[in-house]
C-alpha positions in Angstrom: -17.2 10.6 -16.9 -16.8 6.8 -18.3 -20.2 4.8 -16.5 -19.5 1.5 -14.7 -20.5 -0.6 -17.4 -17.8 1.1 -19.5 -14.6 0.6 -16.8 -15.9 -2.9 -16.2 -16.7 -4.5 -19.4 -13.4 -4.6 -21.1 -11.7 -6.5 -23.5 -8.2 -8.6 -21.4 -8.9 -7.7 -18.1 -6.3 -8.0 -15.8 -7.9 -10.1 -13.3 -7.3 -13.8 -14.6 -3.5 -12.7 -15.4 -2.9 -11.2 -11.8 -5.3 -14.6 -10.4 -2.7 -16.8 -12.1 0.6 -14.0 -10.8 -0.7 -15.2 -7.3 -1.1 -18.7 -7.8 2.0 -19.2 -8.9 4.0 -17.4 -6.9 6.8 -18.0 -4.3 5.6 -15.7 -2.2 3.3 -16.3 0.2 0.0 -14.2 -0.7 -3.9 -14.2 0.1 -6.5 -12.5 -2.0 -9.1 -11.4 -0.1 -13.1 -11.0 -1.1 -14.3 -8.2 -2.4 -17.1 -5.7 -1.2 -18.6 -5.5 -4.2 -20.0 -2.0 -4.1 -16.8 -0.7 -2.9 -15.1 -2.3 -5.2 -17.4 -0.5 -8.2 -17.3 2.9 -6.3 -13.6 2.9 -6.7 -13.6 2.2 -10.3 -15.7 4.9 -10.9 -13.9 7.3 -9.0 -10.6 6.8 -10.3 -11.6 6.4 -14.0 -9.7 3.2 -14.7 -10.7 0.0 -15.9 -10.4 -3.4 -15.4 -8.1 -3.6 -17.9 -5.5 -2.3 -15.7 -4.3 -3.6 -12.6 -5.4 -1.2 -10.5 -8.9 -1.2 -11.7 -9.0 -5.1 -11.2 -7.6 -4.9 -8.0 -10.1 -2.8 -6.8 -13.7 -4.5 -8.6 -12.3 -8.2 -8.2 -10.3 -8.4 -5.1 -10.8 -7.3 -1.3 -6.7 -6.6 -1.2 -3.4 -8.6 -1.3 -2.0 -10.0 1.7 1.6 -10.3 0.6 4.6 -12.2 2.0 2.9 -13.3 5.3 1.3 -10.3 5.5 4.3 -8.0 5.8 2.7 -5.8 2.4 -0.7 -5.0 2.4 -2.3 -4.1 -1.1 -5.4 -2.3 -1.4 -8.0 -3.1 -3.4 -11.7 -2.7 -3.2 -12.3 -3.6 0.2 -13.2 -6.3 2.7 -13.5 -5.0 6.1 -16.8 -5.4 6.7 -15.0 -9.5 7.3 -12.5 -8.5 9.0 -10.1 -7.8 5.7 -8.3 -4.5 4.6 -10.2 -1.6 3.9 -10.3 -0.5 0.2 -9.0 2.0 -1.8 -11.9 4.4 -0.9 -11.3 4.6 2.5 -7.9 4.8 2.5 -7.8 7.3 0.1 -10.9 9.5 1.6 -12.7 9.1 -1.9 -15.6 10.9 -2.0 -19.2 9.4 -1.0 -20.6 10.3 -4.4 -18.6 10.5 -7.6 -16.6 14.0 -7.7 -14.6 14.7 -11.3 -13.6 17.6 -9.4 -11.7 15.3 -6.4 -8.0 13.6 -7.2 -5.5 12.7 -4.3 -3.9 15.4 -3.4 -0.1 13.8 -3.0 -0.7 10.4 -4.4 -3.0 7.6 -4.1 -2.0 4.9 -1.7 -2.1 1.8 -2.2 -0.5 -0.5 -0.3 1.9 -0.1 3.6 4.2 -2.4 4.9 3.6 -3.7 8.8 6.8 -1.3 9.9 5.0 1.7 8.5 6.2 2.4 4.8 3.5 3.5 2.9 3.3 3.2 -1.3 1.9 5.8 -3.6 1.3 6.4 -6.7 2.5 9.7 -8.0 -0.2 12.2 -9.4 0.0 14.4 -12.0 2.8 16.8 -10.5 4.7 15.2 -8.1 7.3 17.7 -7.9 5.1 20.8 -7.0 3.7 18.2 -4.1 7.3 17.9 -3.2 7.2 13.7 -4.5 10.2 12.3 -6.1 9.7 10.1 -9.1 7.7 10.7 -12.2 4.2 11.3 -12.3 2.2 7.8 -12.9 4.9 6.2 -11.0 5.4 4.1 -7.5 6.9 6.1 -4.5 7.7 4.3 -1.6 7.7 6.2 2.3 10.5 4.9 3.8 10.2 3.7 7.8 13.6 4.0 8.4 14.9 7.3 6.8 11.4 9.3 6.7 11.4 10.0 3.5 10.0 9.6 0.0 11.9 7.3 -2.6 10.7 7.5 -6.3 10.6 3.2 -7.2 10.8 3.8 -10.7 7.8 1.6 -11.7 4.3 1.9 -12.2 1.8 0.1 -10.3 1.4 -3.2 -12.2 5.3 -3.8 -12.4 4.9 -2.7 -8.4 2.4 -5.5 -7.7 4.1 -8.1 -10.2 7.2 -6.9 -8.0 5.6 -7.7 -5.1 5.2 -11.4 -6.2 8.4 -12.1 -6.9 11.7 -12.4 -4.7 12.1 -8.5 -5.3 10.8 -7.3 -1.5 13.7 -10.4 -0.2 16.3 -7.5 -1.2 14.7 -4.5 -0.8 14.2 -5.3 2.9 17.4 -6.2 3.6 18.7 -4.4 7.0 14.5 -4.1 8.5 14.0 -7.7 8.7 14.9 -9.6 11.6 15.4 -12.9 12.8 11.1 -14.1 13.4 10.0 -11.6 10.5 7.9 -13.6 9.6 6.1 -15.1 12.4 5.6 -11.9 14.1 3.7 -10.5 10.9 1.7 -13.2 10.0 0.5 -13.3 13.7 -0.7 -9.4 13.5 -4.6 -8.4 12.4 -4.9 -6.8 9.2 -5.6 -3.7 11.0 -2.1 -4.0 13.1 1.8 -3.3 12.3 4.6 -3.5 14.4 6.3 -0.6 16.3 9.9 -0.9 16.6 11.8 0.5 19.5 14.2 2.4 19.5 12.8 3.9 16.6 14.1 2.0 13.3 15.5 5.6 12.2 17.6 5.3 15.3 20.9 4.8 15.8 20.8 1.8 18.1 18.0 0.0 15.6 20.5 0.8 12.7 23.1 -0.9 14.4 21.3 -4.2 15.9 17.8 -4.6 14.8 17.1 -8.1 16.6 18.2 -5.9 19.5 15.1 -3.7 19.5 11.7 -4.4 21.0 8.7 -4.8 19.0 5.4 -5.1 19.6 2.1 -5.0 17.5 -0.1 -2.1 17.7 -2.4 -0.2 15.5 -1.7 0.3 12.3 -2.7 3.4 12.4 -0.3 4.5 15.7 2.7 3.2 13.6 2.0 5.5 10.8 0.8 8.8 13.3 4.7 8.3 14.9 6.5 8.2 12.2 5.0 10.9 10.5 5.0 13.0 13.8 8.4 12.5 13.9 9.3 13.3 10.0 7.6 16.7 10.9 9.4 17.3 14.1 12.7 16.3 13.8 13.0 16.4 9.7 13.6 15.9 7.0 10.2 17.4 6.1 6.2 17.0 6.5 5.5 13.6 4.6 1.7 14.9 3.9 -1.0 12.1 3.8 -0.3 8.2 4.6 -3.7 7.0 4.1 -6.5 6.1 6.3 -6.4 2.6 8.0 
């Protein structure tokens, strides 16, 4: 086990380059406060350091509010203020460091307001039934129910993120009003679409459907309901909002 002094005092942290990602982005994006003791917790569970991404995200920065808040990415934590809840929580990270503990599927870090969910692959994706290559970004899909391996790891995710890339990748679950309708939702709220967006009818006219917000939660309890139902298979955990 690496202490906390070790994962945070680092030589080129990531923080001032991902500061300066944000501020100079085209994308509309709030960084939240941190909770500071989450954000330490979270370090030490995972083993990173602030050297990487991930490990900045979560000592430095409460969570990413991307694009008018259509991503969410975790990061240490801020809802005690009303933020996003951090990595920990999300992840069910132990209370007291366990080198025993690892996420089981993937550890999520970020959802979308329609419900997709992104993880990053574990060890042995594979045997957990994950496309993608261990280390990398998988992305659960609203629309199909499925997994889809991104092909990137997490700091080319969230440089991703900042960029036009999420303008195309969209393309077909965006509506005319996007935008309004997310930026108007809590951080603890998504949208549910109806009919469902894996639907026929939403495939064929999505400014048809109705939508409302709801808890964030709900919109990730239905769709995975559904994936196990009605296929194509059980998408295991989502994260805990």
């Amino acid at each position: 086990m690496r202490a906390i002094d070790q994962l945070v005092n680092v030589d080129d942290p990531a923080w001032p380059d991902i500061e300066a990602a944000c501020a100079a982005s085209s994308v509309p994006v709030r960084v939240l406060p941190v909770d500071p003791e989450e954000g330490r917790r979270c370090l030490v569970q995972m083993q990173v350091t602030a050297r990487s991404t991930l490990g900045a995200l979560a000592l430095h920065c409460g969570g990413l509010v991307v694009d008018d808040g259509w991503v969410r990415v975790f990061g240490g934590g801020s809802e005690a203020v009303g933020g996003l809840p951090g990595l920990a929580q999300v992840n069910r990270f132990p209370s007291a460091f366990d080198p025993a503990w690892h996420p089981a599927t993937g550890l999520v870090v970020g959802h979308d307001v329609l419900g997709g969910v992104f993880a990053l692959n574990g060890h042995d994706p594979a045997g957990e039934g994950r496309p993608g290559a261990p280390g990398q970004m998988t992305w659960f899909a609203p629309d199909t129910l499925e997994w889809e391996a991104l092909d990137i790891g997490h700091s080319a995710w969230v440089s991703w993120l900042l960029s036009d890339g999420p303008e195309a990748f969209y393309e077909g679950l965006r509506w005319p009003g996007w935008r309004e309708e997310s930026a108007a939702l809590a951080l603890s709220q998504g949208i549910a679409v109806y009919p469902f967006l894996w639907s026929e009818q939403a495939r064929a006219d999505l400014a048809a459907t109705t939508r409302k917000a709801v808890p964030m939660r709900e919109v990730l309890g239905v769709a995975a309901d559904f994936a196990r139902q009605m296929g194509p298979a059980d998408p295991g955990f989502l994260g805990e909002v």
